[in-house]
C-alpha positions as a Markdown table, in Angstrom:
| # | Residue | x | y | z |
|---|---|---|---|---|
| 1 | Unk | 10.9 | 19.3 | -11.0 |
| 2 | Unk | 12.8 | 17.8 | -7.9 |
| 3 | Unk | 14.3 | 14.7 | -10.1 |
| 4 | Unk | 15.2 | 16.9 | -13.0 |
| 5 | Unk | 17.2 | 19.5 | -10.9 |
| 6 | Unk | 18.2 | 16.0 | -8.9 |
| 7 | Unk | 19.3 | 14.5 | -11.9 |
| 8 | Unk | 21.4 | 17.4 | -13.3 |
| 9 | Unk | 22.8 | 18.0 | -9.9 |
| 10 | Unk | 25.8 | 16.5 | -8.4 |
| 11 | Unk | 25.8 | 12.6 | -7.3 |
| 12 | Unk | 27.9 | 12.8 | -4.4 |
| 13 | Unk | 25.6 | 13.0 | -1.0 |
| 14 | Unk | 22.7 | 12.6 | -3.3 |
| 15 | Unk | 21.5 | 8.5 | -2.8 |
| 16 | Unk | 19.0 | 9.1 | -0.3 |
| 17 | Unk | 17.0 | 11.7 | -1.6 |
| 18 | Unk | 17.3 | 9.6 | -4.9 |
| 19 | Unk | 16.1 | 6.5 | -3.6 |
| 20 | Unk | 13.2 | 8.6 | -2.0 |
| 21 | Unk | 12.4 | 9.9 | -5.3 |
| 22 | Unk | 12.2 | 6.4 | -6.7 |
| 23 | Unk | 10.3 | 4.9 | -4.3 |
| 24 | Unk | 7.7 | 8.2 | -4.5 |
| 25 | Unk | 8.3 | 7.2 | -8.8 |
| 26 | Unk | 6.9 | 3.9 | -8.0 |
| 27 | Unk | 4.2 | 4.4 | -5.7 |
| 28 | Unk | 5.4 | 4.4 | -2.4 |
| 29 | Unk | 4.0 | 7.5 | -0.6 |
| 30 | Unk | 5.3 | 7.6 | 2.9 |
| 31 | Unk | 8.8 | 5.9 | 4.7 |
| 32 | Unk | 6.5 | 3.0 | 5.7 |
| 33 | Unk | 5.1 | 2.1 | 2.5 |
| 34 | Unk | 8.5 | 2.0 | 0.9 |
| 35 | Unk | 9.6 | -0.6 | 4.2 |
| 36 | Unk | 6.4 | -2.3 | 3.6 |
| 37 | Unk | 7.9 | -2.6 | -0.2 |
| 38 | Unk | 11.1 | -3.8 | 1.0 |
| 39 | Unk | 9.4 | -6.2 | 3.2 |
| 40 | Unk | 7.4 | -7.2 | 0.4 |
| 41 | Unk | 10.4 | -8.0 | -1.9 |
| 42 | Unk | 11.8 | -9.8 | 0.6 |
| 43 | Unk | 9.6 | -12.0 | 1.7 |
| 44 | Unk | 8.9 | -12.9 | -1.9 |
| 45 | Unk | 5.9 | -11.7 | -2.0 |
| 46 | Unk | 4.1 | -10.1 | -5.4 |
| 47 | Unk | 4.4 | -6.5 | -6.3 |
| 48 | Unk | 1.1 | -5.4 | -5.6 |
| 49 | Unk | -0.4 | -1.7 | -7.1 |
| 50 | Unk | 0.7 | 0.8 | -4.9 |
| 51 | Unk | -1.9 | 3.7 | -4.0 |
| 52 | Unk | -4.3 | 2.7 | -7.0 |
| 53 | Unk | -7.8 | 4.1 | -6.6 |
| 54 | Unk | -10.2 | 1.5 | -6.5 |
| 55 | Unk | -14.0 | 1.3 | -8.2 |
| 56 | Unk | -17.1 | -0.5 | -9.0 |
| 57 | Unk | -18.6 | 0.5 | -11.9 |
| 58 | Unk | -17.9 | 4.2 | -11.7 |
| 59 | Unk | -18.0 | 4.0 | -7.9 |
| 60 | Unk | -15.2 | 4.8 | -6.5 |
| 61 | Unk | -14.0 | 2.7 | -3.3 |
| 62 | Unk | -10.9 | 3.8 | -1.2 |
| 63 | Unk | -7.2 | 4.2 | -2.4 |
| 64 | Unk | -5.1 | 1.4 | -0.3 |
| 65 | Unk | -1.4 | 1.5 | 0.0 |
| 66 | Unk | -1.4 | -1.4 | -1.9 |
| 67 | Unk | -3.8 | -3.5 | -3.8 |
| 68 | Unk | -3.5 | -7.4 | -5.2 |
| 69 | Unk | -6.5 | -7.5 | -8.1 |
| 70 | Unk | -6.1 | -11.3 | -8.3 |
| 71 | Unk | -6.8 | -11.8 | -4.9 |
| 72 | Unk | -8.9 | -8.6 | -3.7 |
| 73 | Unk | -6.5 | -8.2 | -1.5 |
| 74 | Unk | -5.6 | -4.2 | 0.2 |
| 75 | Unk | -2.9 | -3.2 | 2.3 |
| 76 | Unk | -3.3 | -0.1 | 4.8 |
| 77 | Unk | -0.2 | 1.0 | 6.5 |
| 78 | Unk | -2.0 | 2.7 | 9.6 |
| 79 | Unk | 0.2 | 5.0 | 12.0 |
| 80 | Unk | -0.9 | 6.8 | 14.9 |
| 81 | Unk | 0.2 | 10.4 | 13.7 |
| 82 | Unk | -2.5 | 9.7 | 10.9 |
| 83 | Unk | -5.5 | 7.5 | 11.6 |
| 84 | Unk | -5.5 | 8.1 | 15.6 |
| 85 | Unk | -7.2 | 11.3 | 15.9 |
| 86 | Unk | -10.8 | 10.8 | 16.4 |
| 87 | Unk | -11.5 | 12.4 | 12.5 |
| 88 | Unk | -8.7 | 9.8 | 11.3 |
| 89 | Unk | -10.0 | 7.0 | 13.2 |
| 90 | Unk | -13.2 | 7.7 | 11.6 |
| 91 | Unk | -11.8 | 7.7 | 8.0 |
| 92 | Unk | -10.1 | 4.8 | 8.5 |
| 93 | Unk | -12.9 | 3.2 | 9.7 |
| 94 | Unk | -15.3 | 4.4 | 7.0 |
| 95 | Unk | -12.5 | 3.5 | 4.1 |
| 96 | Unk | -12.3 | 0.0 | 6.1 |
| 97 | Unk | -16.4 | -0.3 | 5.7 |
| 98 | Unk | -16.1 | 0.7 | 2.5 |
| 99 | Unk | -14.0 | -2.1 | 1.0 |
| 100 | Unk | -15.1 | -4.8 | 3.1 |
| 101 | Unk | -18.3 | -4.1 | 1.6 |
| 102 | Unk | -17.8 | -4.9 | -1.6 |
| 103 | Unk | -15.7 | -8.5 | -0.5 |
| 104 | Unk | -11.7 | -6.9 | -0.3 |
| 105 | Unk | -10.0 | -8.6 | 2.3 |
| 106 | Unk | -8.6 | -5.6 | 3.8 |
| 107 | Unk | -5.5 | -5.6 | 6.2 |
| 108 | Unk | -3.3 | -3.4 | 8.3 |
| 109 | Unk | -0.4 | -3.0 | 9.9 |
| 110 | Unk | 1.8 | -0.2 | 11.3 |
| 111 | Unk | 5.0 | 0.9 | 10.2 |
| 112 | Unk | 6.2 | -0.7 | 14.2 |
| 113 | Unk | 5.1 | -3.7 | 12.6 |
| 114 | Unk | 7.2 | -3.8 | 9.2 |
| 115 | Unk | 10.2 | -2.9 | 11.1 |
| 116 | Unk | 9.4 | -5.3 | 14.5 |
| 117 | Unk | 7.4 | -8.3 | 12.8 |
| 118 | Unk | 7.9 | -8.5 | 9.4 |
| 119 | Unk | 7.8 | -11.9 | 9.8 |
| 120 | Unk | 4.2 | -11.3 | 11.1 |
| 121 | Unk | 3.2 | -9.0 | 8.6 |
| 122 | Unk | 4.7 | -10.9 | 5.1 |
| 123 | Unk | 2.7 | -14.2 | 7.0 |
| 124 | Unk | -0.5 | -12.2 | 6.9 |
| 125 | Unk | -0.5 | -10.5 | 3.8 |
| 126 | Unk | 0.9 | -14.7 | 2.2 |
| 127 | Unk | -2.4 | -16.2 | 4.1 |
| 128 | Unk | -4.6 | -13.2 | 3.0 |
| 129 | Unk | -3.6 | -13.4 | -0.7 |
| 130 | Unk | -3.9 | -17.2 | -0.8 |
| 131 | Unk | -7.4 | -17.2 | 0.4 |
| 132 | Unk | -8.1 | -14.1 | -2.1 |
| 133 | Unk | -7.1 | -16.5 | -4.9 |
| 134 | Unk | -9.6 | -19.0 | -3.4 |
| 135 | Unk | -12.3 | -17.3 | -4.9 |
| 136 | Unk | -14.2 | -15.7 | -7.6 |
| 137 | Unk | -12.4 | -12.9 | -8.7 |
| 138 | Unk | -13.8 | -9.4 | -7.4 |
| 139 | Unk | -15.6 | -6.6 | -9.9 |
| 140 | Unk | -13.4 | -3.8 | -8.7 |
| 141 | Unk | -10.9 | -1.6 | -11.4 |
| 142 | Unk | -8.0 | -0.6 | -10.5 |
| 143 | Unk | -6.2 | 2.8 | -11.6 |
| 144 | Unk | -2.9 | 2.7 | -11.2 |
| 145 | Unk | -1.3 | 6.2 | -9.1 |
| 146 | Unk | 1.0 | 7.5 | -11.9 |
């Protein structure tokens, strides 16, 4: 409802909250996820799914920020505010478990890091994806977040 009253509304003042809405459009679920996409573009990296629900059979896995299916690769974007309290921590944890147990290559970083390091971060994720590619392809479906 927000990007039809957004898009009937005036333009002037409006390019934040319409980039917002576009990253949100796309996948991006948080400020650090849509960095972590910029950071991604940048660094010349491939679009991975954003916030696609993952599953084995018709188990389901964990829902990463982002997700490479040709190389089993997932992308958490961790900040304190979310994942340090002790039930967070545990989630995170648990989700962690969770795909590592069925051979993802799981990775995080926090949204310091895509703004300090990205460098760091675009290295990682290049290095993780290569040695996803490196192997048998994983039995996990992806559905995509609409």
């Amino acid at each position: 409802m927000l990007a039809h009253e957004l898009k009937d509304g005036p333009r002037q003042n409006s390019g934040l909250l319409r980039q917002a809405l576009a990253e949100v459009a796309k996948g991006a679920r948080s400020v650090a996820e849509a960095e972590l996409k910029a950071l991604l573009k940048r660094a010349h990296l491939p679009d991975p799914l954003f916030n696609a629900c993952l599953f084995t059979g018709s188990i389901f896995i964990a829902k990463p920020d982002c997700w490479w299916p040709d190389a089993g690769v997932a992308v958490e974007v961790d900040s304190r505010e979310w994942h340090l309290s002790p039930d967070g921590w545990e989630r995170t944890m648990s989700r962690r478990a969770r795909m590592s147990s069925h051979g993802i290559i799981v990775l995080h970083c926090t949204p310091r890091q895509i703004r300090s390091e990205p460098k760091l971060v675009a290295d990682t994720i290049k290095s993780a994806l290569q040695a996803g590619r490196d192997r048998p392809a994983l039995p996990i479906r992806a559905v995509p977040t609409l």
